[in-house]
N, C-alpha and C positions, 0 to 999 in steps of 0.2 A: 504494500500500500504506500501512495507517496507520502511526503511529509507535510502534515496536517495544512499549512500557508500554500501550498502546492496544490494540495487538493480543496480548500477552499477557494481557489481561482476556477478550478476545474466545476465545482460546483457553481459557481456565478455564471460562466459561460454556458453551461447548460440549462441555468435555468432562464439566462435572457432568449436564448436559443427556444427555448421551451412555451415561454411565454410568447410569443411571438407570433408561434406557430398555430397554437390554440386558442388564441386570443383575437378579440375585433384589434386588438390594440398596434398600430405602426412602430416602426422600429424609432422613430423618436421617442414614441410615449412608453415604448419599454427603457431605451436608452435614460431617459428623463426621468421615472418611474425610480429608476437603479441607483440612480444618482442623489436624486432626493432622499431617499432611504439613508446612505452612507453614513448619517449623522445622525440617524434617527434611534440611535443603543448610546449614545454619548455617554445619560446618567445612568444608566445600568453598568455602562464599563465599567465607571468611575467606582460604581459600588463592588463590583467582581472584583476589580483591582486593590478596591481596601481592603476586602474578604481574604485573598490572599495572602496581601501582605500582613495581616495583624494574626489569623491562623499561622504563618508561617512563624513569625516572630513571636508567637503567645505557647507553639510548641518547644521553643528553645530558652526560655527565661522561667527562671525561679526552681520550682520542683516538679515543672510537666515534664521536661526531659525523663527523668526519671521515672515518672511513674507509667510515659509512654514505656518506656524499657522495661519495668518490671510487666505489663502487661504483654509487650512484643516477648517476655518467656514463658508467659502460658503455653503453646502447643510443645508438645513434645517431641510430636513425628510431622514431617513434611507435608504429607498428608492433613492433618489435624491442623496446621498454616494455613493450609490453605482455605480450608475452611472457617476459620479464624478468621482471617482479614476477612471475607465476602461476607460475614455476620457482622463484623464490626461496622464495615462502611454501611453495611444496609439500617444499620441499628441507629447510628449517628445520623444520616438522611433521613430517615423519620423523622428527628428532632427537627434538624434546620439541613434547607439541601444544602446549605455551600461547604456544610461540612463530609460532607460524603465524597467527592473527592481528595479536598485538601487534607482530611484525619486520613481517612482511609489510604491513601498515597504514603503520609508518614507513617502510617503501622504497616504498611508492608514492607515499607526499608527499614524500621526498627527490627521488624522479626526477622529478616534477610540477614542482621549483622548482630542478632541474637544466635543464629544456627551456625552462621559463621563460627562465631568467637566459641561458641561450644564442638567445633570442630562435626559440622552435621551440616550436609548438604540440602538444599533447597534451588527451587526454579524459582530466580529472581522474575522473569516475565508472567510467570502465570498467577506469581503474588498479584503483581500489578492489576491483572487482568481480573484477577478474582475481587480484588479491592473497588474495580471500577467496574462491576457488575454488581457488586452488593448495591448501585446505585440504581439499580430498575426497581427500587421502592420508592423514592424519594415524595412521588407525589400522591400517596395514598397516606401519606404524614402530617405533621401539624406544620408544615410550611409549602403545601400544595394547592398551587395559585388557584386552579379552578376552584376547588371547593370549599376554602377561603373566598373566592370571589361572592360567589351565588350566597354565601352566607351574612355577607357584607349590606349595610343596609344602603339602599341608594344605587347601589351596581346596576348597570346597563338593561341586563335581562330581569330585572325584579317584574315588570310587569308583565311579560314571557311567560315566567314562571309561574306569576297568579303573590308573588309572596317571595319570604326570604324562602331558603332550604338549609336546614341549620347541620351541622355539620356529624349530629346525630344519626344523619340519614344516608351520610358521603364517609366522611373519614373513620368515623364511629361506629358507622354499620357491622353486622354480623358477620358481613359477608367480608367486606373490606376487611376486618382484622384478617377472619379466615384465610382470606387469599394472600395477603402479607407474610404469614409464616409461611403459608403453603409454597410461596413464590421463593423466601432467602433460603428456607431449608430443600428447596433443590437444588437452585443453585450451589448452595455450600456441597451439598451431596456431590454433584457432576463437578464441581470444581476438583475437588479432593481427589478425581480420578484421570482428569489429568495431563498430570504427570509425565515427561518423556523419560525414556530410558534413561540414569545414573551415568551411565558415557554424555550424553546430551543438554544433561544439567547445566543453569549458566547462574552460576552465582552472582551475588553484588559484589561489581568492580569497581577499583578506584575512584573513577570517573562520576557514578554515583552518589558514591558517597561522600565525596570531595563539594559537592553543593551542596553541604549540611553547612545552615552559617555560623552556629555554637562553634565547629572546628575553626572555624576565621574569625571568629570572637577572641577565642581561646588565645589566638597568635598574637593579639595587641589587648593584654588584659589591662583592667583600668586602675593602674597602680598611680600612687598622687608623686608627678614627677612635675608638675608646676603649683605656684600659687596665683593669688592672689581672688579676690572676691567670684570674677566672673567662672572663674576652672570652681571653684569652690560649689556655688548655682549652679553649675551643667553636672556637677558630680553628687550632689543633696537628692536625700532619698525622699525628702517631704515634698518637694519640689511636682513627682511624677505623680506620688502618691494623693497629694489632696487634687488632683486632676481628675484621677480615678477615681476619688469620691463622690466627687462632682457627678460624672458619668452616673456613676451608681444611683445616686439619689436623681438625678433624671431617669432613666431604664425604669427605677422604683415608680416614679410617680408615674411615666407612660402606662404602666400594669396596673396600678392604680386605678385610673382615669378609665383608662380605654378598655377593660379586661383583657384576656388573654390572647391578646393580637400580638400577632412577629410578622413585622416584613425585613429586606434586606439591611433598609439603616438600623431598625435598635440590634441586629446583630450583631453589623461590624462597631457601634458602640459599647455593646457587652465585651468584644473582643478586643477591644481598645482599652476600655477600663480596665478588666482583668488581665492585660500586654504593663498596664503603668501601674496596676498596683504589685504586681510581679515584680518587675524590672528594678535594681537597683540605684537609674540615675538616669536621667536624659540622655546621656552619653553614653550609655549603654546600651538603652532601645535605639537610638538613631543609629550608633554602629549596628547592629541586628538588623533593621529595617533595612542600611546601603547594602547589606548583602542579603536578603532577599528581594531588592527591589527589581535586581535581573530576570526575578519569576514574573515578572505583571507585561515583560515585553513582548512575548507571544500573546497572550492578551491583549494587547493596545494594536496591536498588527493586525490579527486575524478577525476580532469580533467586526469590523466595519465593514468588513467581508461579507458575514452573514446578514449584517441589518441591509447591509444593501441587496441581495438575494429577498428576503424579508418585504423591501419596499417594491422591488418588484413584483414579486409575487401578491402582494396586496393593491399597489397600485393600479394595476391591470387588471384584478378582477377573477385571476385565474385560481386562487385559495378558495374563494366563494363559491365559482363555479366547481371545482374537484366536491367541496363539499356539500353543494345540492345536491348534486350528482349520487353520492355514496348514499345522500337521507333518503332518495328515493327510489334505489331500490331494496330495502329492508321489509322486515315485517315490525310485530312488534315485539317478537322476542328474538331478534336476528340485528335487530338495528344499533341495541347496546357492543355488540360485536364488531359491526361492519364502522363506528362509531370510533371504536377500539385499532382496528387495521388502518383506517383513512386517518385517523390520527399519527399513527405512526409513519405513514408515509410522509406526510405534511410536516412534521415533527423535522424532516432532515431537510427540509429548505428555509422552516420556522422554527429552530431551538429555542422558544422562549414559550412557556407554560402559559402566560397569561395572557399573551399574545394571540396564539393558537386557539385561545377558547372562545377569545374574543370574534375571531374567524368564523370557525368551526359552528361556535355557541349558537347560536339564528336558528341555521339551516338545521340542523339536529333537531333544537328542542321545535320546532313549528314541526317536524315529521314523526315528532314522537310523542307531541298532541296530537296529530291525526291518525295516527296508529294506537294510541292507547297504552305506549310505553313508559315506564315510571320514567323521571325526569332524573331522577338519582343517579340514576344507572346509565345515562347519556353522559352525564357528569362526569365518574368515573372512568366511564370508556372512554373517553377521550384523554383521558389524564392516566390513564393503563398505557394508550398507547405514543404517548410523549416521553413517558419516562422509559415508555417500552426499547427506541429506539435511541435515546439518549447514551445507550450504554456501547455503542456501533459509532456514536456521532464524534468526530475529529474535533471539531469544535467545542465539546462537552469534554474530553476528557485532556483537554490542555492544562487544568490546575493540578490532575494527578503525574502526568506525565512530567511534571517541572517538579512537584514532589519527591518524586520517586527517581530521576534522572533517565529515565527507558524511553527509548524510541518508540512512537506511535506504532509501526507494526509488531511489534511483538505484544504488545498491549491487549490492541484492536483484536488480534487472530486469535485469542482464548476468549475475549470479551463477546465477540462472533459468536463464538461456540455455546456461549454461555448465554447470547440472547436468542438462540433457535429456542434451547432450552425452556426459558425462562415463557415462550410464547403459551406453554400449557397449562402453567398453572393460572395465568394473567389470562387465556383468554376463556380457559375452564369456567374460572372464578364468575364471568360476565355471564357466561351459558348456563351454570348453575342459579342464578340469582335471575337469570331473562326466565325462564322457565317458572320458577319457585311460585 
């Protein structure tokens, strides 16, 4: 497979090509279309890029190092890794997605250089790969844009719907949990096996490991070799700390106020706060932060790629059109499914969950009023098949891949393997509950 910036070019020329084709639309208004778009992810960058950077630096400060490492030596057999990491990243994406690749990417090179130093081999690729498939839960979790959305008061489809749809009915549901485990405990199962041949094994090498920034911390530690007031201010632990209080006591009062809402800002300010209440000195997260701020460049390169893919595909009309198309021809225990698949195809020119639904959303729920299909279950199928295909997407898995230091295809070719997999329990889940 090529490298991720490579093949997001690949995917923009096919899809102006595409739209083009299928569309009323002339090659300026796809052209214009593409272009408009390019700037249209700006403040979600900005947010991915904080997410990163404060995940990265909030695993290296204070006592999370260590306690990632004492966790990275729970498994004992390589096998039992592997399935470790794809329970972990899927466990932690429940909570919040941005943590699903970024943790999940660290606890595969924690345990990578746990079986090392215990002199016990492991497949550094298929860690990755298993770490970045534990992430086909993410949006069946408490930070899964659709069903977060539709629960939200004031959101677009409220009057569609008849009403809010409270999250009792989407993320809560019987079904939802059921399909959840059913979904990470196969993949952990099929991850675990695998495995290539003991000759074929590729451990973690230097190179990986070598973009851990605690070891380039380590190299200029912060010993008092000047004075005077302002070294004295960059080096004070009150200084970072009553910042993070600060933090704190806002995140508090937002939970407060708003009840139990997360979106992308109060995370990366949980993850800020607890980066400064950690960190020993200003001078010591800002050195942490220059060396991972290398991780946010493929990000700042590649997402404008997608939003322009994104604005084409929206601008023209062709997202709409795919999915009228899929809402009629369903029935109405076949539509949560087909709901689920068009999701997922749409998914790889639209990586963005609330985006997608935003599309999507209309054409479903007006055919699944007319068919007489619960509106829950439109919900989730489409947010099955977003996350379904998130774990195949180049563009999705670039925070793990800077985590973990591994090349896109080695990643990708178990992550593949791991979402044929993954399509049974994910689409079972909908055909059991379309039916029920």
């Amino acid at each position: 497979m090529p490298e991720p910036f490579a093949f997001g070019i690949v995917m923009t020329l096919a899809s102006l090509v595409l739209t083009w084709w299928l569309t009323p639309a002339d090659a300026e208004k796809v052209v214009m279309s593409w272009g408009n778009g390019l700037a249209s992810l700006l403040p979600f960058i900005t947010q991915v890029c904080l997410t990163i950077l404060f995940a990265y630096a909030l695993a290296h400060l204070g006592p999370v190092p260590a306690f990632l490492e004492r966790l990275a030596g729970l498994p004992r057999t390589a096998r039992g890794a592997y399935a470790f990491v794809a329970l972990f990243a899927g466990c932690v994406s429940l909570i919040a997605w941005p943590l699903g690749t970024i943790l999940g990417g660290l606890m595969a090179k924690q345990v990578a250089m746990s079986f090392r130093d215990r002199g016990q081999k492991v497949h550094y690729p298929l860690l990755g790969g298993a770490a970045f498939s534990g992430f086909v839960v993410w949006h069946m979790g408490y930070s899964g844009s659709a069903p977060l959305l539709v629960a939200t008061q004031g959101n677009p489809m409220q009057e569609q719907l008849g009403g809010l749809l409270p999250v009792t009915q989407t993320i809560l549901s019987p079904f939802n949990l059921v399909t959840i485990v059913v979904t990470l405990a196969t993949v952990a199962l099929v991850a675990s096996r695998l495995a290539p041949a003991d000759a074929e094994l590729e451990e973690i090498d230097a190179a990986s490991e070598a973009q851990d920034p605690e070891q380039h911390s380590q190299e200029t530690p912060l010993e008092e070799r000047h004075s005077g007031p302002a070294y004295r201010l960059e080096n004070s632990r009150w200084l970072t700390s009553s910042m993070g209080v600060l933090l704190i006591i806002y995140v508090a009062n937002w939970f407060y106020s708003k009840g139990i809402q997360l979106d992308l800002n109060i995370v990366n300010w949980t993850f800020l706060a607890a980066c400064l209440l950690l960190t020993r000195s200003a001078a010591e997260f800002t050195q942490v932060l220059m060396q991972a701020g290398r991780a946010v460049v493929p990000t700042l390169l590649q997402y404008p790629l997608y939003a322009g893919i994104m604005g084409v595909m929206l601008g023209t009309g062709l997202v709409a059109q795919l999915a009228d198309y899929f809402a009629r021809i369903g029935t109405a225990e076949t539509l949560p499914l087909i709901a689920f698949f068009s999701g997922g195809v749409i998914n790889m020119f639209i990586p963005s969950g609330g985006a997608q639904w935003a599309v999507q959303g209309p054409a479903f729920l007006s055919a699944a009023e007319a068919l007489g299909t619960a509106p829950e279950l439109i919900v989730m199928g489409i947010a099955y098949g977003d996350q379904w295909t998130n774990i195949i997407h180049p563009f999705v898995v670039i925070p793990l891949l800077i985590m973990t230091g591994l090349p896109a295809n080695k990643v990708l070719s178990y992550s593949f393997i791991l979402f044929l997999v993954a399509t049974v329990p994910l689409a079972g889940g909908l055909i059991v509950a379309g039916f029920w």
